[in-house]
C-alpha positions as CSV (number, residue, x, y, z in Angstrom):
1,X,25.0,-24.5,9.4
2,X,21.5,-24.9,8.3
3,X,20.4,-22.5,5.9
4,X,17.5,-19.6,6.1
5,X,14.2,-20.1,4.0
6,X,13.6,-16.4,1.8
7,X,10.5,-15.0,2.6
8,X,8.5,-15.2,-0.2
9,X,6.8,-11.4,-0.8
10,X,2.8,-11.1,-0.8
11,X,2.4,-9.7,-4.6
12,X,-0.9,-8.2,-3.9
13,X,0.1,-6.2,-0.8
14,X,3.2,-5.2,-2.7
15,X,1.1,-3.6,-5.4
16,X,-1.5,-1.8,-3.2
17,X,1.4,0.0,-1.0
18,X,4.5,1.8,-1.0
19,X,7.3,3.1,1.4
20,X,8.3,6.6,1.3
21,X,11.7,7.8,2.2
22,X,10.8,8.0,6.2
23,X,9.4,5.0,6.3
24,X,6.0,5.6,6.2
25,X,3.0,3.0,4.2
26,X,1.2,4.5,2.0
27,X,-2.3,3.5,0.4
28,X,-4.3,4.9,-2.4
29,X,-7.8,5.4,-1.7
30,X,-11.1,3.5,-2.3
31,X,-13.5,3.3,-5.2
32,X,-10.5,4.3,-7.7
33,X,-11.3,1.9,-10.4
34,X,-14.7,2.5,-12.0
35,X,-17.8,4.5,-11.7
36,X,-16.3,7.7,-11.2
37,X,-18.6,9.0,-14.1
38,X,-20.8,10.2,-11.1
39,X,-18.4,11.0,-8.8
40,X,-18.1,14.9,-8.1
41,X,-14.4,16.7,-9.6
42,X,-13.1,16.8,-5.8
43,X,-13.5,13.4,-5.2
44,X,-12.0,12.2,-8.6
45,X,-8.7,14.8,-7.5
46,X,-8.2,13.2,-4.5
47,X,-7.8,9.7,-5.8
48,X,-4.8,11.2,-7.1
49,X,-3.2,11.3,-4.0
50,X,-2.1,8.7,-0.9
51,X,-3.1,8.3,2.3
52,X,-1.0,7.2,5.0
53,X,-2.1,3.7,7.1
54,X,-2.1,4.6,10.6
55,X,-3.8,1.6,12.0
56,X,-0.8,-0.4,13.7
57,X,-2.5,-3.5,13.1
58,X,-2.7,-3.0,9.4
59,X,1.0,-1.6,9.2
60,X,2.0,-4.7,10.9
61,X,0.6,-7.2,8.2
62,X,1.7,-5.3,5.4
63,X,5.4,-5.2,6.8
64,X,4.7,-9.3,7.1
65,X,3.4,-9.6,3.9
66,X,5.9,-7.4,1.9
67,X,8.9,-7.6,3.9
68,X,11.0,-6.6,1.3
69,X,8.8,-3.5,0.3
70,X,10.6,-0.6,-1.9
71,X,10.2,2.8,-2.7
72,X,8.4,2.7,-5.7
C-alpha cells in the first residue's frame, strides 16, 4: 500500500487566523501594527477584536493552506 504524503501547513496563514468552536475563520483587522499614534480611541479598541472571513474564496485557501488549523 503506497503511503500518503502529510500536508505540510502554511505557517503564515496559520498565524494570521483561527477556528472558533463552530467552525468559523477568524481574522484580525488591518493597520494593527504601527502608527496607531494618530489613530482615534475607537479605532485602536476595535483592533482588539476579530472579524469573521466571509468571502468563500478566501475561506477556501485558508482551509488549503492550514488544513490542520486549531483553536488557538
Amino acid at each position: 500500500m503506497a503511503k500518503k504524503n502529510k500536508i505540510k501547513t502554511h505557517k503564515a496563514t496559520a498565524k494570521r487566523f483561527k477556528l472558533t468552536g463552530t467552525g468559523k475563520i477568524m481574522r484580525t483587522r488591518i493597520g494593527k501594527s504601527h502608527l496607531r499614534r494618530n489613530k482615534p480611541q475607537r479605532l485602536k479598541n476595535m483592533f482588539a477584536k476579530y472579524v469573521e472571513v466571509t468571502n468563500e474564496g478566501a475561506k477556501k485557501r485558508v482551509r488549503r493552506l492550514a488544513p490542520y488549523l486549531s483553536k488557538s
